[in-house]
Kinemage of the C-alpha trace (Angstrom):
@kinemage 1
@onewidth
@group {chain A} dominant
@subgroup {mainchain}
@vectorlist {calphas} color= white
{ca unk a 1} P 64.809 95.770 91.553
{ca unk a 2} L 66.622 92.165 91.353
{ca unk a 3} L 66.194 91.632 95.363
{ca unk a 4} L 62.573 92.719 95.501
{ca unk a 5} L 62.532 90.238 92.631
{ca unk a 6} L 63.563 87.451 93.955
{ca unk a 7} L 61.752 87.900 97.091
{ca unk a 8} L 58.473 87.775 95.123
{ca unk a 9} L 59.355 84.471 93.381
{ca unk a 10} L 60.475 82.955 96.334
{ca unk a 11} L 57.687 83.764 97.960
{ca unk a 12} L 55.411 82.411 95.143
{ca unk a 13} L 57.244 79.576 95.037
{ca unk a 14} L 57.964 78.444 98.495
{ca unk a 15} L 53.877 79.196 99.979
{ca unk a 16} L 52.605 79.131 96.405
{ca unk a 17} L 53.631 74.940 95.877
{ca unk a 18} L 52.391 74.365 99.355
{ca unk a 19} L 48.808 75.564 98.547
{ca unk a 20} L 49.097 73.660 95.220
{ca unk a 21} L 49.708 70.381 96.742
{ca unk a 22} L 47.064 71.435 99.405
{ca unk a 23} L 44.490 71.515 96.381
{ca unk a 24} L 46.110 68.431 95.227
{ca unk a 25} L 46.439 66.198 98.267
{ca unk a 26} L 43.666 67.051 99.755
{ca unk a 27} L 41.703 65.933 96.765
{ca unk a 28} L 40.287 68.690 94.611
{ca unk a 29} L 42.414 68.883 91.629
{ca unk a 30} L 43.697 65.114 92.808
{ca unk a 31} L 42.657 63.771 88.860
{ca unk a 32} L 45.142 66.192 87.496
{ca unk a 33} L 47.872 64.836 89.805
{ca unk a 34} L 49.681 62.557 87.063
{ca unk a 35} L 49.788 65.502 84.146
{ca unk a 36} L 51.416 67.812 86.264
{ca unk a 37} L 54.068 65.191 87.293
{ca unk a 38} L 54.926 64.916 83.080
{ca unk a 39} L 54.718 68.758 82.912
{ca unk a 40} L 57.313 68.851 85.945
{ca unk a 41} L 59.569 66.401 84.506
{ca unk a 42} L 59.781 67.929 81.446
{ca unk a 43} L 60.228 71.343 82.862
{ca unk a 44} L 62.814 70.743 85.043
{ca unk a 45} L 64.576 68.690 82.099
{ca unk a 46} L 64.076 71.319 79.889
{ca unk a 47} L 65.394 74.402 82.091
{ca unk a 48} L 68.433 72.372 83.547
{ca unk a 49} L 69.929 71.210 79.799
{ca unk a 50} L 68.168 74.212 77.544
{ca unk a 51} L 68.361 77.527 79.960
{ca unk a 52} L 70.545 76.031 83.343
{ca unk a 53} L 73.541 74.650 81.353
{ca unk a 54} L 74.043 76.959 78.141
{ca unk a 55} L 74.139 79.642 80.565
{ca unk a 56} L 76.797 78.437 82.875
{ca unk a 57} L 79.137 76.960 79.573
{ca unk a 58} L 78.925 80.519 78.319
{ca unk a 59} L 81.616 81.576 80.917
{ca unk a 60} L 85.535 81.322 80.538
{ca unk a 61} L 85.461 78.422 83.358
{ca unk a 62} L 86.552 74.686 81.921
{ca unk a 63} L 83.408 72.765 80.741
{ca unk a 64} L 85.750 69.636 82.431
{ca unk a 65} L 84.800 71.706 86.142
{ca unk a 66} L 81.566 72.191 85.588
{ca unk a 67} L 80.932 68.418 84.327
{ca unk a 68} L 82.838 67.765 87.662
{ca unk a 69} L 80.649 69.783 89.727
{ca unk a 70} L 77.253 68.652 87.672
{ca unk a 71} L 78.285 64.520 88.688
{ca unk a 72} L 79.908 65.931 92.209
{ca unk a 73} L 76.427 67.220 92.564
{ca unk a 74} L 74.002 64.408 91.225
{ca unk a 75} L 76.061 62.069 93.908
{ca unk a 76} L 75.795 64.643 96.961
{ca unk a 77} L 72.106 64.395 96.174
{ca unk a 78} L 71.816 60.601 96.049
{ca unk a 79} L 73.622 60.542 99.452
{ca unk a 80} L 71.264 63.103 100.859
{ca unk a 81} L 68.538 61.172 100.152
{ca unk a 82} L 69.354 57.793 101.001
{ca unk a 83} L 70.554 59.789 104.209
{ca unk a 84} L 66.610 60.921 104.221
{ca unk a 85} L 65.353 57.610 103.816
{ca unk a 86} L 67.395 55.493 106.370
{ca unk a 87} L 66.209 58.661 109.288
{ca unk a 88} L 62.670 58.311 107.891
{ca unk a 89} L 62.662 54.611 107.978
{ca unk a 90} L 64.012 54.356 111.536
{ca unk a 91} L 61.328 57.067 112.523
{ca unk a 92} L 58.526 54.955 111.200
{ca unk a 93} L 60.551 51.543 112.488
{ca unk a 94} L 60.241 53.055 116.050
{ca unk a 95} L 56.689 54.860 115.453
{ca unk a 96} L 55.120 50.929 115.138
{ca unk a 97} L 56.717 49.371 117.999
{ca unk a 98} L 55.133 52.265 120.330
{ca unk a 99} L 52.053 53.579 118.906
{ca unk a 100} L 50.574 50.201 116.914
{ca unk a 101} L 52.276 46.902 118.674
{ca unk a 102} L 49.043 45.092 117.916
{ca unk a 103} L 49.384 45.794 113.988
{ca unk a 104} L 49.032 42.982 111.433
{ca unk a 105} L 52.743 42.592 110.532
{ca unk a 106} L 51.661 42.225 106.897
{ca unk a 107} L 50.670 45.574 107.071
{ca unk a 108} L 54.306 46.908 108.831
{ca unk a 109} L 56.093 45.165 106.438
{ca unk a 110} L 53.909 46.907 103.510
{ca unk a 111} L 54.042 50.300 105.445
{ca unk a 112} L 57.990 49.892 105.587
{ca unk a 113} L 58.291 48.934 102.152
{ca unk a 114} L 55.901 51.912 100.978
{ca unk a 115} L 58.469 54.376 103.090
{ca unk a 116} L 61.885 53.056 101.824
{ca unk a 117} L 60.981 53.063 98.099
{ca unk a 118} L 59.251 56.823 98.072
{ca unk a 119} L 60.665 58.587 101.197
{ca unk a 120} L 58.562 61.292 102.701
{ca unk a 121} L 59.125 63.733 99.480
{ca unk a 122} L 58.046 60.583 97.146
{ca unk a 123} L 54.948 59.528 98.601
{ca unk a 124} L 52.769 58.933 95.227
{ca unk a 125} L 51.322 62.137 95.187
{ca unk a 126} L 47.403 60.642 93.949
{ca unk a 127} L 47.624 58.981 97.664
{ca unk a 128} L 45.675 61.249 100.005
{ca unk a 129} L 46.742 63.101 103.182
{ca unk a 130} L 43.778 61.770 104.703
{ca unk a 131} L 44.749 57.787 103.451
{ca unk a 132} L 47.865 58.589 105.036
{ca unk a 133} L 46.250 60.071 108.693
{ca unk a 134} L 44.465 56.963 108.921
{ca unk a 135} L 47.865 55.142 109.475
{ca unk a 136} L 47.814 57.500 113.164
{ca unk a 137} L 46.500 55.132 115.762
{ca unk a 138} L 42.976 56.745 116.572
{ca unk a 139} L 44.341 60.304 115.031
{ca unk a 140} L 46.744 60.245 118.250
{ca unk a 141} L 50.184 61.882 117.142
{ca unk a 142} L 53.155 59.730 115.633
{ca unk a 143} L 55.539 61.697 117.270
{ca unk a 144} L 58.194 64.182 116.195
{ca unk a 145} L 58.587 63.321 112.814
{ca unk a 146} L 56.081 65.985 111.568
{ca unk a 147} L 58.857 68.481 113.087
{ca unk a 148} L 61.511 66.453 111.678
{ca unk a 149} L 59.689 66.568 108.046
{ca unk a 150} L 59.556 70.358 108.887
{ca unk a 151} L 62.851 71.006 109.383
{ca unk a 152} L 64.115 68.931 106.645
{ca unk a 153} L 61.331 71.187 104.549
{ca unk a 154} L 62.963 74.346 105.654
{ca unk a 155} L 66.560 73.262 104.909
{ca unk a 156} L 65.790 72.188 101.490
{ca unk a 157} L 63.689 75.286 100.605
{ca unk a 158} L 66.655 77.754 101.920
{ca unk a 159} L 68.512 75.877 99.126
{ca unk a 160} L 65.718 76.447 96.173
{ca unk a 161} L 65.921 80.366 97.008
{ca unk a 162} L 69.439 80.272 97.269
{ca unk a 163} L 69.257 78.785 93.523
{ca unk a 164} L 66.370 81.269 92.125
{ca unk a 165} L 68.662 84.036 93.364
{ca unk a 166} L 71.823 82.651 91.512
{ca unk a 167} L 69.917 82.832 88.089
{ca unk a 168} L 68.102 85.935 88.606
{ca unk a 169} L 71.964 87.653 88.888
{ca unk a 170} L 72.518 86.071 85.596
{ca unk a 171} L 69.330 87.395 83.832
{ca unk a 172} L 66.148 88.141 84.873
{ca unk a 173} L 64.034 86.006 82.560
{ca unk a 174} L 66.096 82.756 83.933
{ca unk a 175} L 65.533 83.761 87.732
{ca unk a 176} L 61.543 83.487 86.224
{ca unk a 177} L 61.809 80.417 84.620
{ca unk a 178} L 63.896 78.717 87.981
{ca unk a 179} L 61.410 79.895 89.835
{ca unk a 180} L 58.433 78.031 88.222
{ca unk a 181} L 60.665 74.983 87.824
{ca unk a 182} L 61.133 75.359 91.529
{ca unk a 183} L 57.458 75.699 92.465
{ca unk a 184} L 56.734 72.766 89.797
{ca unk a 185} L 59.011 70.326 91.465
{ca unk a 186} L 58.263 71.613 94.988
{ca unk a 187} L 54.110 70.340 94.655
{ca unk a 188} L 54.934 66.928 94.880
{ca unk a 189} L 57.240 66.787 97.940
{ca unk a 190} L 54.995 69.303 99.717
{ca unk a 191} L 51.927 67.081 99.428
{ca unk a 192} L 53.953 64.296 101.449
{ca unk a 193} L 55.097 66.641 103.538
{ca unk a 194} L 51.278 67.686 104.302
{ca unk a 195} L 50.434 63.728 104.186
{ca unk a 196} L 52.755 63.731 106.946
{ca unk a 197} L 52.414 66.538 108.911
{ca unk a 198} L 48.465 66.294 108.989
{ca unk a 199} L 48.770 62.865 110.785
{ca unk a 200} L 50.748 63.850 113.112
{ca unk a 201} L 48.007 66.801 114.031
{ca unk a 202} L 44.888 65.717 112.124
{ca unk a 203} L 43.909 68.685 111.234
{ca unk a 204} L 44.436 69.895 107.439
{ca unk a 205} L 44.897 73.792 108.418
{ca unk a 206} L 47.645 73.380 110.818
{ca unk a 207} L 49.576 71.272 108.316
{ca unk a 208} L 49.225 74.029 105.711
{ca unk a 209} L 50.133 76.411 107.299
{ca unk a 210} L 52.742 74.678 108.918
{ca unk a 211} L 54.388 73.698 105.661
{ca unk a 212} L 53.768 77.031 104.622
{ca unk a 213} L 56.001 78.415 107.077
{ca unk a 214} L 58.851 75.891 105.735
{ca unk a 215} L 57.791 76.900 102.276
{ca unk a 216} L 58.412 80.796 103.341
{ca unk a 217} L 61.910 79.913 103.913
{ca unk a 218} L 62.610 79.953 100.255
{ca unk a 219} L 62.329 83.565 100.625
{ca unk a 220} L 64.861 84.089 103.392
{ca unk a 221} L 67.692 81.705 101.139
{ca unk a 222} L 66.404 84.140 98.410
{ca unk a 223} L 68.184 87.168 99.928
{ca unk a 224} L 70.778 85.092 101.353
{ca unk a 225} L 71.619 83.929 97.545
{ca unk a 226} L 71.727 87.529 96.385
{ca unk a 227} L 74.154 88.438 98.198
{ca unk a 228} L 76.086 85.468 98.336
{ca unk a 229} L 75.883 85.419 94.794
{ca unk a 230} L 76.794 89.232 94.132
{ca unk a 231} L 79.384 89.149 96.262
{ca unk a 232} L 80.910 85.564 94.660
{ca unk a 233} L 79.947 86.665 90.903
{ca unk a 234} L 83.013 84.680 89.414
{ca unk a 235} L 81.497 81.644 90.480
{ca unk a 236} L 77.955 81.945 89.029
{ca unk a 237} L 78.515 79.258 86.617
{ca unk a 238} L 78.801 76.937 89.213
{ca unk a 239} L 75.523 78.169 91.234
{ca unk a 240} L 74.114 77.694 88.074
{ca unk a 241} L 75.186 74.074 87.376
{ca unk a 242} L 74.297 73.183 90.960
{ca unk a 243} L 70.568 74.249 90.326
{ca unk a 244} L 70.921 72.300 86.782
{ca unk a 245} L 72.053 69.129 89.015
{ca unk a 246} L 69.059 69.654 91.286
{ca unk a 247} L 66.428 70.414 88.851
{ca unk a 248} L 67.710 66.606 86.776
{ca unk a 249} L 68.398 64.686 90.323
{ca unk a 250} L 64.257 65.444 90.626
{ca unk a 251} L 63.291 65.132 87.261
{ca unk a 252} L 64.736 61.013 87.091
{ca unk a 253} L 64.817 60.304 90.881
{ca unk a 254} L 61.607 61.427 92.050
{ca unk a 255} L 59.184 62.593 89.255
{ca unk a 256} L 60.220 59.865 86.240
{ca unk a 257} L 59.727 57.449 88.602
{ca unk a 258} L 56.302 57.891 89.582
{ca unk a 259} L 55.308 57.788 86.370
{ca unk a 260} L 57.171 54.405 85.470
{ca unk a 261} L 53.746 52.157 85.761
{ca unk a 262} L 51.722 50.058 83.804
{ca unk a 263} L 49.483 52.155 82.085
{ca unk a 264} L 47.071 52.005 78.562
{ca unk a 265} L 47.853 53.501 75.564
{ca unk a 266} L 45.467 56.389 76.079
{ca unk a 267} L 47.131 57.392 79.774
{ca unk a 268} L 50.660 56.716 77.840
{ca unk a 269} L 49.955 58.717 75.563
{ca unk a 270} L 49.001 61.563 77.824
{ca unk a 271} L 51.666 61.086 80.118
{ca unk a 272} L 53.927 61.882 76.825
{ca unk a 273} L 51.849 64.772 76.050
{ca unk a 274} L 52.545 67.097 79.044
{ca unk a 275} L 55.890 66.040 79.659
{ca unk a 276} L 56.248 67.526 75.534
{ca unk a 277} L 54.467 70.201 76.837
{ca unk a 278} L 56.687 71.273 80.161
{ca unk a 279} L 59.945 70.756 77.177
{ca unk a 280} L 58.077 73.140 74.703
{ca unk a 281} L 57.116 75.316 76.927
{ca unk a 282} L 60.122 75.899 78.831
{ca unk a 283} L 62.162 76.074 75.286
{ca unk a 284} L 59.350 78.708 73.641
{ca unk a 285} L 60.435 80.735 76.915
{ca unk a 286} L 64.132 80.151 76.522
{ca unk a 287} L 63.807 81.272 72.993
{ca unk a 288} L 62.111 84.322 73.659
{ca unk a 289} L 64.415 85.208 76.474
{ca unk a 290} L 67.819 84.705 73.844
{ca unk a 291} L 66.182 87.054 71.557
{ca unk a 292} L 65.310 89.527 73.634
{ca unk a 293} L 69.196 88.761 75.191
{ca unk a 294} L 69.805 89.747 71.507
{ca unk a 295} L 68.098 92.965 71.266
């Protein structure tokens, strides 16, 4: 009952956040882009400190280890993605010296910039796939970075599943929750992944499903996890607290970020709004899921 379990919120989440950010980036929900950013932030906030960690400091291991692995964690993921970004700004370094030597260097210099401060994964998710195909010289292909996005996509969503599986072991309800956090989180980085993808092809249906097949992977780390985890159940907490790292390295390095502009008081004001709501209603749900823990 857990595997089959997991294997359906893998599933939703892996293919389910690449059709979302298909909607997105591709332009038909693309005015709701910034309110689902807050609600993701404040998800993921809410399930790493109110369901992630609680669960994990319930165990006999020292609180001092899992701290350690929580700030071991938060640093492996800085270093991954400044790893990221250096290999995706050499990619586009060499894509303009082959396929656009005769571009204004104003706009390289912008381009570069643009890459090194997002990252493929941070492109500003209200920027379309199609702004981002017109960058492809005549729609011709940039090369093999789509693959390398692709690969990258694939690695990354083997971890997620691995991570849904760890706290669907430790309760059922939690393995839920993850899983939404995951497929919240997941929208954004899949909608540069289809920005990038698509201009390598130009065509919007090969990029989702492309990205759909990376997305699928969540499933195989999925029953991967279960196992692992089953097999390693003495060192849940620590799966657990891992995911918690995750879930806050994307909440204040990627999401928070995006939403750090200028803005009125109106757009404020509704920024603050759904990231209350993703908090509230990740809490309501790790209320419910205590007292029914209770019972």
């Amino acid at each position: 009952m857990t595997l089959t379990a997991i294997i359906l919120a893998t599933l939703a989440a892996g293919i389910g956040s690449v059709w979302l950010a298909a909607l997105l980036g591709f332009g038909l929900l693309a005015r709701y882009t910034q309110h689902m950013l807050s609600l993701a932030a404040g998800a993921l906030l809410a399930t790493s400190f109110m369901l992630l960690l609680p669960e994990a400091f319930e165990s006999d291991v020292e609180p001092q280890l899992l701290f350690a692995t929580v700030l071991g964690f938060l640093i492996f993921f800085f270093l991954l993605d400044k790893a990221e970004l250096w290999h995706h700004g050499h990619e586009h370094h060499h894509g303009h010296h082959h396929d656009h030597p005769h571009d204004h260097p104003h706009d390289q210099s912008h381009d570069q910039s643009h890459d090194q401060s997002h990252g493929h994964h941070k492109v500003h998710p209200s920027e379309s796939a199609s702004h981002r195909a017109d960058h492809a010289h005549g729609g011709q292909p940039l090369g093999s970075g789509g693959w390398a996005v692709l690969a990258g996509d694939s690695l990354h969503c083997f971890a997620d599943g691995v991570l849904i599986a760890s706290a669907f072991v430790a309760d059922m309800g939690l393995g839920v929750l993850a899983a939404m956090a995951v497929l919240l989180h997941e929208v954004p980085h899949h909608m540069g992944d289809l920005a990038v993808v698509r201009a390598t092809s130009n065509n919007r249906r090969a990029a989702i499903i492309k990205v759909s097949m990376a997305g699928s992977v969540t499933a195989l780390g999925g029953v991967v996890g279960f196992f692992l985890v089953d097999q390693l159940h003495s060192h849940l907490p620590y799966f657990l607290v891992v995911a918690a790292s995750s879930f806050m390295y994307v909440a204040l390095a990627d999401l928070i970020p995006q939403l750090q502009r200028k803005l009125s008081l109106r757009e404020t004001g509704a920024q603050l709004f759904w990231l209350a709501l993703g908090l509230a209603l990740v809490s309501v749900a790790a209320h419910i899921a205590h007292s029914g823990h209770a019972h």
